[in-house]
Gaussian input, Z-matrix of N, CA and C with variables (Angstrom, degrees):
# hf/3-21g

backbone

0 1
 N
 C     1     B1
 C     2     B2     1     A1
 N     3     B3     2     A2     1     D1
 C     4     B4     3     A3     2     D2
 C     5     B5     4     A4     3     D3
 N     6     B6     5     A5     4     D4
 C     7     B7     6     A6     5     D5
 C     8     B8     7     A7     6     D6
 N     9     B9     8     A8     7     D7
 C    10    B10     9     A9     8     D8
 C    11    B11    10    A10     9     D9
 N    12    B12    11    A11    10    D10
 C    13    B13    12    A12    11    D11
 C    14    B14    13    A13    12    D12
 N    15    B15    14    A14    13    D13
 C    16    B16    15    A15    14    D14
 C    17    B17    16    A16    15    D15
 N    18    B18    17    A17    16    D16
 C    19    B19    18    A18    17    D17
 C    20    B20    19    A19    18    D18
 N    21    B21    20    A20    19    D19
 C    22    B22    21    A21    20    D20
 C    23    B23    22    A22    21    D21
 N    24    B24    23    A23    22    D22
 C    25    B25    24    A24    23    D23
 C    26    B26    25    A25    24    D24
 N    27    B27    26    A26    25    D25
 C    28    B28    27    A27    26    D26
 C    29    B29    28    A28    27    D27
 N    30    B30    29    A29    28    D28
 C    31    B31    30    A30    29    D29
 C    32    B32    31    A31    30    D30
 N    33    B33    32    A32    31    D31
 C    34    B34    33    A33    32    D32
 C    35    B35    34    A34    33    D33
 N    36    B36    35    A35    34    D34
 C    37    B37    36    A36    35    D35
 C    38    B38    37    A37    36    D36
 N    39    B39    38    A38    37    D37
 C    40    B40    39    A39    38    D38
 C    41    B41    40    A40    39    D39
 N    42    B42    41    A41    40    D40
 C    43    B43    42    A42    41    D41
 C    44    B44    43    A43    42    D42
 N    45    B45    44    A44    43    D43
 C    46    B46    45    A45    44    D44
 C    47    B47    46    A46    45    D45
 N    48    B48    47    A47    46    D46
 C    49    B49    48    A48    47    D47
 C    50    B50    49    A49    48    D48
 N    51    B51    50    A50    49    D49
 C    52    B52    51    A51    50    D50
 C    53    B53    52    A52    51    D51
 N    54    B54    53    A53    52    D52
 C    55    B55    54    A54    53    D53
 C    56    B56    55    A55    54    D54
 N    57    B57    56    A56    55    D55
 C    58    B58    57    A57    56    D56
 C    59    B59    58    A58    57    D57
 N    60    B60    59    A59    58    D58
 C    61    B61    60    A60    59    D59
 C    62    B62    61    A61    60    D60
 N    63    B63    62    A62    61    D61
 C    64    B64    63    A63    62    D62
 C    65    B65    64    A64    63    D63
 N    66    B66    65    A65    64    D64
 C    67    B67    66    A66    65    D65
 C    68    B68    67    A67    66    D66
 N    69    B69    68    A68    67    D67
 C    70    B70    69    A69    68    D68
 C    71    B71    70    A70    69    D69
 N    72    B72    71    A71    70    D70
 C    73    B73    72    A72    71    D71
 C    74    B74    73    A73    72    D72
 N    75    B75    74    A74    73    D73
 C    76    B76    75    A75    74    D74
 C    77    B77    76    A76    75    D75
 N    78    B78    77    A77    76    D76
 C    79    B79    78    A78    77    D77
 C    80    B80    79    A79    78    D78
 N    81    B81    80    A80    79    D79
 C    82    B82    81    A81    80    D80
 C    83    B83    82    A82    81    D81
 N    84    B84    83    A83    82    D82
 C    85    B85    84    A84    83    D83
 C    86    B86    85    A85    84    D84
 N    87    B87    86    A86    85    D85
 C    88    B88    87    A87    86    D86
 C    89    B89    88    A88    87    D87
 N    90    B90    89    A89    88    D88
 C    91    B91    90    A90    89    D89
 C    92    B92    91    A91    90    D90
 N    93    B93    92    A92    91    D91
 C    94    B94    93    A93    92    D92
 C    95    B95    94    A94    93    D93
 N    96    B96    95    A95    94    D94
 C    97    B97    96    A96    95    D95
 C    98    B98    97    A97    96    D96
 N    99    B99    98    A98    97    D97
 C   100   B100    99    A99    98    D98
 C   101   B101   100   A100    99    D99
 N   102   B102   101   A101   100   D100
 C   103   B103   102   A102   101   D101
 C   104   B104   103   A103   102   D102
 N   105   B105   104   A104   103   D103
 C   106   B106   105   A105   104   D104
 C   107   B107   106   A106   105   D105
 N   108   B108   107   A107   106   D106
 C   109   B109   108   A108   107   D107
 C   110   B110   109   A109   108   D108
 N   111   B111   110   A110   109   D109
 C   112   B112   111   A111   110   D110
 C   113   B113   112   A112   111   D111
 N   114   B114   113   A113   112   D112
 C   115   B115   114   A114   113   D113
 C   116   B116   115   A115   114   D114
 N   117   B117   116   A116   115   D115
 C   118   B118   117   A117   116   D116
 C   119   B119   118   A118   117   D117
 N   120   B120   119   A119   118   D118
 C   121   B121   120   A120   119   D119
 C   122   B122   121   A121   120   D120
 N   123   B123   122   A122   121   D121
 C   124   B124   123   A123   122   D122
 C   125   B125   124   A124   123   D123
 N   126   B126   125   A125   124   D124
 C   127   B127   126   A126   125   D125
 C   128   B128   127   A127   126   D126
 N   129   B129   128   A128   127   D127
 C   130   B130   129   A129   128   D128
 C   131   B131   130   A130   129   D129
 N   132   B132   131   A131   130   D130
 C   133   B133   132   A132   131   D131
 C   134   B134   133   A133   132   D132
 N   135   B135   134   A134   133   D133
 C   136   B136   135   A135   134   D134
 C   137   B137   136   A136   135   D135
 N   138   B138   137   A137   136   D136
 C   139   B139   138   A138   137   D137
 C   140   B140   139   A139   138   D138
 N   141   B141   140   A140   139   D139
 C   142   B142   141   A141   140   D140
 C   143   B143   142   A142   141   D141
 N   144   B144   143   A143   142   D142
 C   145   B145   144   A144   143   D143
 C   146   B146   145   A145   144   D144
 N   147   B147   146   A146   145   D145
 C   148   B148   147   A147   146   D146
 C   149   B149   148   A148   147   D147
 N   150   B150   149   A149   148   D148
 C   151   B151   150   A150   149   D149
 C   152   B152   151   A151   150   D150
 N   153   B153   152   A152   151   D151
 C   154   B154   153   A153   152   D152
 C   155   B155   154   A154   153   D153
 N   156   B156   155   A155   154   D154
 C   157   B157   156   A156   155   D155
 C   158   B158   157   A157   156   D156
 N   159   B159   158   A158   157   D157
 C   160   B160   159   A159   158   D158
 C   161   B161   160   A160   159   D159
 N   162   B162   161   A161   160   D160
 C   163   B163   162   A162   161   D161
 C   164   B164   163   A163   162   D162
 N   165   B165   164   A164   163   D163
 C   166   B166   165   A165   164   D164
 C   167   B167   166   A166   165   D165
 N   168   B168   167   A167   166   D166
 C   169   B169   168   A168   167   D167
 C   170   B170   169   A169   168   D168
 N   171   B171   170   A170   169   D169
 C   172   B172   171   A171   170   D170
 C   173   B173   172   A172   171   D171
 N   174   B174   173   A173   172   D172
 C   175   B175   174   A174   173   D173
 C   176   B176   175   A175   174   D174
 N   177   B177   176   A176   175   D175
 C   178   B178   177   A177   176   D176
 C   179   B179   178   A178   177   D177
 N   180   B180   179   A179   178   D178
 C   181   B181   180   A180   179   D179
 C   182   B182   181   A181   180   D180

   B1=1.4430
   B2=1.5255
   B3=1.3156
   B4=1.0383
   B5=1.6282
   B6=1.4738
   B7=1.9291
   B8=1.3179
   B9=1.4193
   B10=1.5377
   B11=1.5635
   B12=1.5147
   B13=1.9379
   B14=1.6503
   B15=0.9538
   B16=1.6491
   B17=1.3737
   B18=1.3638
   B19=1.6987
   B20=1.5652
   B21=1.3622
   B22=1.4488
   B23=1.8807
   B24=1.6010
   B25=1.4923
   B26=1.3947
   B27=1.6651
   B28=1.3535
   B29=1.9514
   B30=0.9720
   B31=1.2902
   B32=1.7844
   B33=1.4090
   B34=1.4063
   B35=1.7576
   B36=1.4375
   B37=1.3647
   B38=1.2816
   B39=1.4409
   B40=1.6811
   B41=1.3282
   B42=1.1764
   B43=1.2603
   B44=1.3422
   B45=1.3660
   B46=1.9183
   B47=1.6036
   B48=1.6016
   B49=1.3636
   B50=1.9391
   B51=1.0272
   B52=1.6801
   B53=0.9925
   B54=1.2274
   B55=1.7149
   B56=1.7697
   B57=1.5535
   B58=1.6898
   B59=1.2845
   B60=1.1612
   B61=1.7737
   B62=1.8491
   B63=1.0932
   B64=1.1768
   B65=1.4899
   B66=1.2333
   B67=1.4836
   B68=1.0064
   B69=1.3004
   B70=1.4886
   B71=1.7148
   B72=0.9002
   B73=1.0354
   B74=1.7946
   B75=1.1790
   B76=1.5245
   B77=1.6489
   B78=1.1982
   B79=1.4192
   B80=1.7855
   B81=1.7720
   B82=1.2927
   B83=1.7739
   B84=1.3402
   B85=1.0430
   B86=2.0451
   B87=1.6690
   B88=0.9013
   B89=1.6740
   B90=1.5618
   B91=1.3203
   B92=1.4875
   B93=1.2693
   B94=1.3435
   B95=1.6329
   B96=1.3911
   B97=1.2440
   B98=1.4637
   B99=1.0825
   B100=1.9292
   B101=1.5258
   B102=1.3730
   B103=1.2582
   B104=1.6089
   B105=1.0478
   B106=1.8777
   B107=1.2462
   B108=1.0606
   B109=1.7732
   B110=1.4830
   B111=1.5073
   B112=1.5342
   B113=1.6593
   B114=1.6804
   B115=1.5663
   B116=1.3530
   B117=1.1910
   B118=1.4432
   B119=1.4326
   B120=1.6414
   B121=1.9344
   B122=1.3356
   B123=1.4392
   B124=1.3998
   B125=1.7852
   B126=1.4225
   B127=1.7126
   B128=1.1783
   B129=1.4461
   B130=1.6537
   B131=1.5948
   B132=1.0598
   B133=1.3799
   B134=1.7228
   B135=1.2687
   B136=1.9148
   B137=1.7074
   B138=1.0648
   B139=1.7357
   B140=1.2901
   B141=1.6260
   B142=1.1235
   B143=1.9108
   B144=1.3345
   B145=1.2596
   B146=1.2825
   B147=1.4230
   B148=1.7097
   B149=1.0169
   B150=1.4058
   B151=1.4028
   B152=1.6769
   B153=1.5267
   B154=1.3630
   B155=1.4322
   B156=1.3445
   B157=1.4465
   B158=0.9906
   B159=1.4827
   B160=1.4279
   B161=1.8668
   B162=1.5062
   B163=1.1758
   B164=1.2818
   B165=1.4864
   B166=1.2973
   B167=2.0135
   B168=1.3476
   B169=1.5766
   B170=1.6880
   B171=1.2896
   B172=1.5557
   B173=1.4173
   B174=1.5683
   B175=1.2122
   B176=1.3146
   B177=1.4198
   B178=1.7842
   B179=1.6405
   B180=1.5420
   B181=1.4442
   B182=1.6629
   A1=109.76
   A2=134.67
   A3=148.02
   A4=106.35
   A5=93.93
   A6=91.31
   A7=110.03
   A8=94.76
   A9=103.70
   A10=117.20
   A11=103.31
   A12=90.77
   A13=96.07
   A14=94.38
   A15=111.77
   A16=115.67
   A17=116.75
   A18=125.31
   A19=92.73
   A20=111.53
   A21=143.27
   A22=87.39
   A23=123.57
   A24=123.26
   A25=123.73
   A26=129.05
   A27=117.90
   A28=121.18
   A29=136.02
   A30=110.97
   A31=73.86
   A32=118.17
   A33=142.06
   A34=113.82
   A35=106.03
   A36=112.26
   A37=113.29
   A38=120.17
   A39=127.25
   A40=107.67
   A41=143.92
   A42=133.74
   A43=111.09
   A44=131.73
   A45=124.39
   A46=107.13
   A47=111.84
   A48=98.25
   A49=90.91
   A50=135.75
   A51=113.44
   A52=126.77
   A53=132.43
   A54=125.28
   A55=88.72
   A56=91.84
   A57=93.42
   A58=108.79
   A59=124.67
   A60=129.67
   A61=104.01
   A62=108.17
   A63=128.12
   A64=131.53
   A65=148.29
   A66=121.13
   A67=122.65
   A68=112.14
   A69=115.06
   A70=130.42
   A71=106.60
   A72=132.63
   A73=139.92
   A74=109.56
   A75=139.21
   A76=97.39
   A77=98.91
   A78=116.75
   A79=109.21
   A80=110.03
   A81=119.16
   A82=93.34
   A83=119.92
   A84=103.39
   A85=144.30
   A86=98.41
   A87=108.83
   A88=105.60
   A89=104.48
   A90=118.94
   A91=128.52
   A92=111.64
   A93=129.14
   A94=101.29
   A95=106.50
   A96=112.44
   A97=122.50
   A98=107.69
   A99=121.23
   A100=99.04
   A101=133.50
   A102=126.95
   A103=112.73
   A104=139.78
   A105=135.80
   A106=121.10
   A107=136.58
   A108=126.39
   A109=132.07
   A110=112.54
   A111=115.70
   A112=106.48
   A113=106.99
   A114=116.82
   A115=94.16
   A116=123.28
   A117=142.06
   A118=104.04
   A119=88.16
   A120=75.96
   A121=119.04
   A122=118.45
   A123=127.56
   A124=83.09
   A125=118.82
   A126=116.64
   A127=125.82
   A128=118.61
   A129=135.92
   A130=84.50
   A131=114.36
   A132=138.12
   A133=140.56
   A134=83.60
   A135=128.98
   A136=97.76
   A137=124.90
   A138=131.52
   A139=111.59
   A140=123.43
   A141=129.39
   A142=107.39
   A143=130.08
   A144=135.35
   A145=95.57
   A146=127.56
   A147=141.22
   A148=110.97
   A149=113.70
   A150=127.72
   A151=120.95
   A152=112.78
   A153=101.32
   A154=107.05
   A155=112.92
   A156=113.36
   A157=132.81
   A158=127.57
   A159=141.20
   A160=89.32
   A161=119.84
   A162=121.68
   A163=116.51
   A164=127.65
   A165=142.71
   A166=69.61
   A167=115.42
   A168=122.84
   A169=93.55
   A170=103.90
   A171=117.33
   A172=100.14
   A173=112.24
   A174=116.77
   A175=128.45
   A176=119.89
   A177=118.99
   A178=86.39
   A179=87.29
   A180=108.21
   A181=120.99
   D1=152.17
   D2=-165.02
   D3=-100.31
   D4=128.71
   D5=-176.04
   D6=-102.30
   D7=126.29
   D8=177.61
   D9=-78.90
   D10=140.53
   D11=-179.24
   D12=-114.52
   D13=151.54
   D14=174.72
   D15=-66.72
   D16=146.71
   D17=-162.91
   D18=-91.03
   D19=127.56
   D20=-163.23
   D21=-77.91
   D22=112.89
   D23=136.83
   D24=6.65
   D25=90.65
   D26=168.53
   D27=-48.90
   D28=174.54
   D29=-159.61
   D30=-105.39
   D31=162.97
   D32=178.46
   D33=-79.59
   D34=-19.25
   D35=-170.39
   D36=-88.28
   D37=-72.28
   D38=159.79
   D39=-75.75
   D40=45.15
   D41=167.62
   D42=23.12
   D43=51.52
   D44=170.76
   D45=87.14
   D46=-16.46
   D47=-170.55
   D48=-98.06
   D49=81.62
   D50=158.58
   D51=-91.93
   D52=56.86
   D53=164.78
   D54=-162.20
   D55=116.21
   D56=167.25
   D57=-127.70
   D58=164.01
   D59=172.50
   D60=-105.20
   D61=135.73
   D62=166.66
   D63=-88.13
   D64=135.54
   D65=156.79
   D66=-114.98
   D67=139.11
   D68=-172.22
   D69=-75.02
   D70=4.41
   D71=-168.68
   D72=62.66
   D73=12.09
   D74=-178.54
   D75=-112.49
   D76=126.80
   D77=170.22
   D78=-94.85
   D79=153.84
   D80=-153.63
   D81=-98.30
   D82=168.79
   D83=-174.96
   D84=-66.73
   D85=0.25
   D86=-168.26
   D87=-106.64
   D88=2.19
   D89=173.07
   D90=119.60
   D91=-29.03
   D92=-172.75
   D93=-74.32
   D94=154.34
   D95=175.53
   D96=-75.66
   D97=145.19
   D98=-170.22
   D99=-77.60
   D100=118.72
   D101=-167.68
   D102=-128.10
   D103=117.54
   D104=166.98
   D105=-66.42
   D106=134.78
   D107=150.32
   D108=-89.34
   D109=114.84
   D110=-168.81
   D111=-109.61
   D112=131.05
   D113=-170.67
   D114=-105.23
   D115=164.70
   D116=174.02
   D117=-84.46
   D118=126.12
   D119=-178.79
   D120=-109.91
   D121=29.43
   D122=-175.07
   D123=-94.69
   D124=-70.26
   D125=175.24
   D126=-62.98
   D127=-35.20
   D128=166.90
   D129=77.43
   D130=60.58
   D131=154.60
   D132=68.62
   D133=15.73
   D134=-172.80
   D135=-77.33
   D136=-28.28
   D137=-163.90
   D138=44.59
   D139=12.23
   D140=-177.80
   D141=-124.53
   D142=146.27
   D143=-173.00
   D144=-110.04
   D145=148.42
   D146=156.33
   D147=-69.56
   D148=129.05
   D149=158.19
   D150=-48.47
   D151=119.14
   D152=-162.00
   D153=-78.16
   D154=164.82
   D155=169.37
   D156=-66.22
   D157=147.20
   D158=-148.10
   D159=-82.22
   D160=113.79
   D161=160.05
   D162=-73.93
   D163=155.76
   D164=-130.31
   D165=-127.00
   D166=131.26
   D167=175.30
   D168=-123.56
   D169=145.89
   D170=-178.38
   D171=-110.56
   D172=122.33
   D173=160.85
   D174=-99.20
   D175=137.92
   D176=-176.19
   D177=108.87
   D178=-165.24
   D179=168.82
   D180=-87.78

């Protein structure tokens, strides 16, 4: 049987989108626009967040 894995948390910050291009607004010499790429740095560019680790809860006193 085929194992299904569970769909990984979109990240809360970029909403799924982390990697955008910017332009800088200066065009390169052959005309085209001069452009940057900016990643999300809460996911560092995954658009997906880790499941945090299972904290250890104390029961009783």
């Amino acid at each position: 049987m085929p194992q299904h894995t569970r769909p990984r948390p979109i990240c809360g910050h970029c909403d799924g989108f982390p990697t955008v291009t910017i332009t800088t607004g200066t065009r390169t010499a052959d005309g085209q626009r001069k452009t940057i790429t900016a990643n999300c740095p809460a996911c560092r560019g995954t658009g997906h967040t880790t499941t945090p680790a299972r904290a250890h809860t104390r029961i009783g006193a």
